[in-house]
N, C-alpha and C positions, 0 to 999 in steps of 0.2 A: 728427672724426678721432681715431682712437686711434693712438699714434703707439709702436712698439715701444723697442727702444733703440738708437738711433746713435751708440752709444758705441765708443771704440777701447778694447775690455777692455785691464788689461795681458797681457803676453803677445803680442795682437793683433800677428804681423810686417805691417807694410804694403809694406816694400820686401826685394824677393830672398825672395818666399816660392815657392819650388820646387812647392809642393801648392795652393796658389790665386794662380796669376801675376799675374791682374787685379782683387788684392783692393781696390789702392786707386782703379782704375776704375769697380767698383762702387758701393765708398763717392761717389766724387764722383757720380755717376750719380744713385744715394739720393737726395743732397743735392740735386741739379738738381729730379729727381720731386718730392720734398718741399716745396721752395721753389714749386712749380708748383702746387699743389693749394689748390682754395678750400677756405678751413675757415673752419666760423662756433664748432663745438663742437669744443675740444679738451680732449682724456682722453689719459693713458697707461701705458702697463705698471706703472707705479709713479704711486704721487702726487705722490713729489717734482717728477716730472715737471712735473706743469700746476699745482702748490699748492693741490691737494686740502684741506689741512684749514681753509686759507685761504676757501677757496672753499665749503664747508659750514659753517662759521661764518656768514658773508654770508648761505645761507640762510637760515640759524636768524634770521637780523636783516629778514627779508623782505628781501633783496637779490631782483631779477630776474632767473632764468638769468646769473649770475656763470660758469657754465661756458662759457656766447658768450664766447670771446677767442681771436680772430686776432691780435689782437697778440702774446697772452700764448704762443703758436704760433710765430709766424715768431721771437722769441725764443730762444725754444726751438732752434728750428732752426739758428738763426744762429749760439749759443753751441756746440752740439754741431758744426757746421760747424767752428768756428775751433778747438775741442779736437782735428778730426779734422787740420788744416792742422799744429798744431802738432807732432801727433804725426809724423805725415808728415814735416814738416824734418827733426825731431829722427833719426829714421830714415835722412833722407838724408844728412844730415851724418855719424854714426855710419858710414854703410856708405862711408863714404871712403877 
C-alpha cells in the first residue's frame, strides 16, 4: 500500500462547506476503504508516514523486509482517523 495523505490540511472546512457538501462523508468513506484493505507492504507519500529512515536503517542491519507492517498501517490509519474525528468536532462545535 502506498497510502497518500488523509490529512485534514488546515484550512480543510469539513462542516458548512458550500463547494464540497460531502467532504466529511468522504473522509469517513476513506477511512472505512482504508481500514478494509489488506496490506502486508506499507509506503507513503512521505516517509514520515510509514518511518522510512527507520526502516532503512534495519536494512542496512540485515533486517528482513522491515517494510511488511500491517500493523505499522492500520496505525497509521487509526491516528490520521482520530486527527480527522477531532477536527470534525472541533468544527462542529465552532459552527454553533
Amino acid at each position: 500500500m502506498i497510502i497518500g495523505s488523509p490529512n485534514v490540511n488546515p484550512g480543510y472546512q469539513l462542516v458548512g462547506n458550500t463547494r464540497y457538501l460531502r467532504i466529511a462523508e468522504d473522509y469517513e468513506r476513506t477511512f472505512r476503504v482504508l481500514k478494509s484493505l489488506p496490506v502486508d507492504y506499507f509506503l507513503g507519500a512521505h516517509g514520515s508516514y510509514f518511518g522510512m529512515e527507520a526502516k532503512v536503517a534495519r536494512m542496512k542491519d540485515g533486517a528482513q523486509s522491515p517494510f511488511i507492517d500491517p500493523e505499522g498501517y492500520r496505525a497509521y490509519v487509526a491516528d490520521r482517523e482520530r486527527a480527522f474525528r477531532a477536527a470534525l468536532a472541533r468544527q462542529k462545535a465552532d459552527s454553533r
